[in-house]
C-alpha positions as CSV (number, residue, x, y, z in Angstrom):
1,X,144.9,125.5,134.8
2,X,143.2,127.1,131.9
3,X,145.4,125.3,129.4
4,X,144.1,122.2,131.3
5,X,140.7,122.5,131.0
6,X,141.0,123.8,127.4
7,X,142.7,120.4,126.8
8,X,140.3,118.4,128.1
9,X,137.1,120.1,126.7
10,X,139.0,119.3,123.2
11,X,139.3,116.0,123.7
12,X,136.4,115.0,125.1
13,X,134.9,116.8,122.0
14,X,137.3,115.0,119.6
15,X,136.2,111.9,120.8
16,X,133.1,112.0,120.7
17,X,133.1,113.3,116.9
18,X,135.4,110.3,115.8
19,X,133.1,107.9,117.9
20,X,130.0,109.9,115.8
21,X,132.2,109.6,112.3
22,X,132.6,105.8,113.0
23,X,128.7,105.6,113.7
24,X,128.1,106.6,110.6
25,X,130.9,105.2,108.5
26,X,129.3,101.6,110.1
27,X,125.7,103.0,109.3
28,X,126.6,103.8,105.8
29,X,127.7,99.7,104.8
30,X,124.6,98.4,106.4
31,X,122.6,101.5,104.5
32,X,124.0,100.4,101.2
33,X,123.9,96.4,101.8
34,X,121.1,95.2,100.4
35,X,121.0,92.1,102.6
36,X,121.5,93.8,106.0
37,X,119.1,93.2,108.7
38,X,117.9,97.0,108.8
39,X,114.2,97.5,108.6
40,X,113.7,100.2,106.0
41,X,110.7,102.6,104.1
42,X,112.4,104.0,101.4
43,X,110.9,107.1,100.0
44,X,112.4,107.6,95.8
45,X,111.0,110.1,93.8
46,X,112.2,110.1,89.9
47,X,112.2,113.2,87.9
48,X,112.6,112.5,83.9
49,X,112.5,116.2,82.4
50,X,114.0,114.7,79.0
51,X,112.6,111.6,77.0
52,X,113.2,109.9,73.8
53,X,109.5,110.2,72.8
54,X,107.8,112.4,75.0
55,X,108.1,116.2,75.1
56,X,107.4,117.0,78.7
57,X,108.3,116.0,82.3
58,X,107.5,112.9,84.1
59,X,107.8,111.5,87.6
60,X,107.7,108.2,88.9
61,X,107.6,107.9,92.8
62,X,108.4,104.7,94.6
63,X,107.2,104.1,98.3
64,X,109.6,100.9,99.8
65,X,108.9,98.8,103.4
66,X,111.8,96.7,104.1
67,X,110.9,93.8,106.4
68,X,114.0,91.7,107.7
69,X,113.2,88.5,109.7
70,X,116.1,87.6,111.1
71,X,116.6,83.5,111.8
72,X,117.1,83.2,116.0
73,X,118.0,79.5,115.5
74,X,121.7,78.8,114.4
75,X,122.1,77.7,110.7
76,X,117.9,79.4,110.1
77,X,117.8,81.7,107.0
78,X,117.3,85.5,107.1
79,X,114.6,87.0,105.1
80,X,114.4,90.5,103.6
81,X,110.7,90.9,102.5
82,X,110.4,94.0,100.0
83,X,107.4,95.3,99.0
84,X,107.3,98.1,96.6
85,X,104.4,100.7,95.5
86,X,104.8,102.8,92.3
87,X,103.2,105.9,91.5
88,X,103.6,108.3,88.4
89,X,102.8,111.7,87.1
90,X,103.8,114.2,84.4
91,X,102.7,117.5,83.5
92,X,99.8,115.9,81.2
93,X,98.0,113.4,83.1
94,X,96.6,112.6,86.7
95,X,98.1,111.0,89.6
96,X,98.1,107.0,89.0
97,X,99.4,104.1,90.9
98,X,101.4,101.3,89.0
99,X,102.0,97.7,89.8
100,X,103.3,96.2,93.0
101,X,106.3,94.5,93.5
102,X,107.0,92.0,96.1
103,X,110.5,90.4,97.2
104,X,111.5,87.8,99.4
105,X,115.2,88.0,99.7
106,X,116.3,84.3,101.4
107,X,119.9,84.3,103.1
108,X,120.6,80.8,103.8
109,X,123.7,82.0,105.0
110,X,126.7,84.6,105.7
111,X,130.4,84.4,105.1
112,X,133.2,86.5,105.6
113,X,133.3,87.7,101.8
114,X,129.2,88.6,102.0
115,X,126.2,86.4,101.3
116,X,124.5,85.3,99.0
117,X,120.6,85.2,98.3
118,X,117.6,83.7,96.5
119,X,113.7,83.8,96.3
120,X,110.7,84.3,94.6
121,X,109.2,87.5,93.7
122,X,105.9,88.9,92.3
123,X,104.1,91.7,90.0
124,X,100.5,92.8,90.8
125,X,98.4,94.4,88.6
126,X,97.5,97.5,90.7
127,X,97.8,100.0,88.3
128,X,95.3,102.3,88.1
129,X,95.8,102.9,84.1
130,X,97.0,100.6,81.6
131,X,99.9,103.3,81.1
132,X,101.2,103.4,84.4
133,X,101.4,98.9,84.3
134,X,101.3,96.0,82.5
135,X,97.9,94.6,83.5
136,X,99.8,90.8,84.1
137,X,100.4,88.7,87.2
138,X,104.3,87.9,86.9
139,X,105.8,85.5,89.2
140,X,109.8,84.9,88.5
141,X,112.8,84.3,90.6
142,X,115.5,86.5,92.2
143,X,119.0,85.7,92.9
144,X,122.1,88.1,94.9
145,X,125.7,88.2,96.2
146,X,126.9,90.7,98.3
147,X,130.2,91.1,98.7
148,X,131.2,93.3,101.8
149,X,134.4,92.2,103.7
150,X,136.9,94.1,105.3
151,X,139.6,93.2,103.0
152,X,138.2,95.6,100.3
153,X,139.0,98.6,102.0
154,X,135.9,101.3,101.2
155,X,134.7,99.2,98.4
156,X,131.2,97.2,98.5
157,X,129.8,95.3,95.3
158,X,126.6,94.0,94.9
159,X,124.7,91.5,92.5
160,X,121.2,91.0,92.0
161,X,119.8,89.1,88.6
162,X,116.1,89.2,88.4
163,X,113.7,86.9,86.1
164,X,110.3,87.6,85.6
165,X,107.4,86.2,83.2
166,X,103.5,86.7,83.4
167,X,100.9,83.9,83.8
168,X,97.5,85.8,83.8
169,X,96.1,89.2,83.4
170,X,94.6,91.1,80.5
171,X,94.9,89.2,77.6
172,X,94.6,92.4,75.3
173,X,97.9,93.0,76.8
174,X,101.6,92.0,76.2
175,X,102.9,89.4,78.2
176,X,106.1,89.9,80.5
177,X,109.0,87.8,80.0
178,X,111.9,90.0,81.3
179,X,115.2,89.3,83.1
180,X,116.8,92.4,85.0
181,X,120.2,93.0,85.9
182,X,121.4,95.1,88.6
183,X,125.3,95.8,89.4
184,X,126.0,97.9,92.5
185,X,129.3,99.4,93.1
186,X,129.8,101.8,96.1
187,X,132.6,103.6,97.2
188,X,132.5,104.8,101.2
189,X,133.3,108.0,102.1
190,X,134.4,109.4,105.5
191,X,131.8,111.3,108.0
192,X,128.8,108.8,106.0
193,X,129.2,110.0,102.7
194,X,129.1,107.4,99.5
195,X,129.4,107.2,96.0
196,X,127.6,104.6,94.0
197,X,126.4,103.3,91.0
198,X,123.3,100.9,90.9
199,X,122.1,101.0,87.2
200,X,119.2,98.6,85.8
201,X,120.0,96.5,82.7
202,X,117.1,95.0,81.3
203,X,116.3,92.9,78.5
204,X,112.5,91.6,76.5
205,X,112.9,88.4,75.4
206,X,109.0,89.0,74.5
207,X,110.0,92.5,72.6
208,X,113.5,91.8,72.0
209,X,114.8,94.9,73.8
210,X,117.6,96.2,76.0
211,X,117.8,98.9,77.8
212,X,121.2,100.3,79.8
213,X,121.1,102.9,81.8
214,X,123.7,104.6,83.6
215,X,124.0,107.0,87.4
216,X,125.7,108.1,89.6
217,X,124.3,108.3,93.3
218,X,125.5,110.9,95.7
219,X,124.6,109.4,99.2
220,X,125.0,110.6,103.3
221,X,123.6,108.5,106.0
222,X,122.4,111.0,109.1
223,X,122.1,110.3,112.6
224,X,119.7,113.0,114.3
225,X,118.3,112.6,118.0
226,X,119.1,109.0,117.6
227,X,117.2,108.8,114.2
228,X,119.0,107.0,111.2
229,X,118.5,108.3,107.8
230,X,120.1,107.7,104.6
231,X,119.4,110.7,101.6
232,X,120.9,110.5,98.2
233,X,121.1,112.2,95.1
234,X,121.2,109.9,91.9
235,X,121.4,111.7,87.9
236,X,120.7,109.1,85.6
237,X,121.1,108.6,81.7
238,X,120.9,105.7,79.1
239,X,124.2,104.4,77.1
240,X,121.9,102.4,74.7
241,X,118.5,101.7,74.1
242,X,116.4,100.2,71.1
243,X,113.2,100.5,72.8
244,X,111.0,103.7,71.2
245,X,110.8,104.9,75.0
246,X,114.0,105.6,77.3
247,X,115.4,107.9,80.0
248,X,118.1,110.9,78.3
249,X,118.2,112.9,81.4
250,X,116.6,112.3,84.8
251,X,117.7,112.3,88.3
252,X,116.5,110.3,91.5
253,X,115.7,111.9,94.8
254,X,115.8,109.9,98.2
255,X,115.2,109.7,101.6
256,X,115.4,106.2,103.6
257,X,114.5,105.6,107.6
258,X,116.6,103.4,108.6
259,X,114.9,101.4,112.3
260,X,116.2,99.1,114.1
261,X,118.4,96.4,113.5
């Protein structure tokens, strides 16, 4: 009898871990896609202790709010609408604010590779110090493919090409004429763990610069009391640079709450 009861007490308990390993092996794809329907505020906080010009630690913090509006009618479009705040602060200078970024990501529609996406995005001039922004109102175009299907095992790549150029703001300042790229490769773990690598490429045609950075991300998506959170983990260097100013060691920090879908 003993035997019996041990029995079922250990599978009742093994089940209900590989039911909570294949929560969060699900929970971890939709963490890391950027066009899931997940509403989001991402928390980044981005410690530079070594720069090419500067001889003291910075830290740029990023508050995120991930909006999804999800089309009810069949053949509608899904939105993602991203809005971004920017702070900074090293260990010579105040607390300041930097510009703010919004994103509308439009989905017209989803396949069984992924999706693909496109819309217009914008560059406030909220910075509280001409340091910390670039004192323009930049308007410019986004456009994504995700590519997330079954097929490709614990693989997941993602795409997102950004353009941006400035058509008012301080004319003392530079203008912004800028395109971004940003390759995302992840690699799934079990039990909610991930590896991935989302590096920003990004090129002046105003300055005639390029910058490519490099990182690694170390990710885990949680499920607490029914809560969803995804932390990570992310040291980050630059292969090449011929701007005066560039990252040679820092590391991101991150915590995302992940609500309902």
């Amino acid at each position: 009898m003993l035997k019996i009861i041990l029995f079922n007490l250990f599978s009742c308990f093994s089940l209900q871990l590989i039911a909570q390993n294949t929560a969060l092996d699900s929970l971890s794809r939709k963490a890391t896609d950027p066009t899931a329907i997940l509403w989001q505020l991402q928390l980044e906080d981005f410690w530079e202790p070594l720069t090419a010009t500067d001889n003291f630690s910075k830290n740029q913090f990023r508050v995120r709010v991930v909006l999804p509006l999800q089309g009810k009618v069949k053949n509608s479009w899904d939105h993602l609408i991203r809005v971004t705040f920017k702070g900074n602060n090293t260990n010579q200078s105040e607390l300041g604010f930097g510009d703010t970024e919004i994103f509308d990501m439009v989905i017209p529609k989803r396949y069984s590779w992924g999706a693909w996406s496109l819309g217009p995005l914008a560059y406030l001039p909220t910075a509280t110090d001409s340091i910390y922004g670039s004192g323009k109102l930049s308007l410019g175009l986004a456009a994504g493919l995700s590519f997330n299907n079954p097929s490709m095992g614990r693989w997941q790549v993602d795409i997102l090409l950004e353009y941006m150029h400035s058509i008012a703001g301080d004319k003392n300042r530079n203008d912004v004429n800028q395109i971004q790229l940003q390759p995302s490769i992840t690699y799934h773990l079990n039990d909610g763990f991930y590896l991935e690598t989302e590096p920003v490429f990004a090129y002046s045609f105003e300055h005639n610069t390029i910058t490519l950075p490099i990182d690694l991300r170390f990710g885990k998506v949680w499920i607490i009391n029914g809560h969803k959170y995804n932390t990570y983990i992310e040291p980050e260097t630059t292969l090449y640079s011929n701007e005066t100013a560039y990252t040679i060691a820092g590391c991101r920090f991150g915590l995302r709450f992940l609500f309902k879908e």
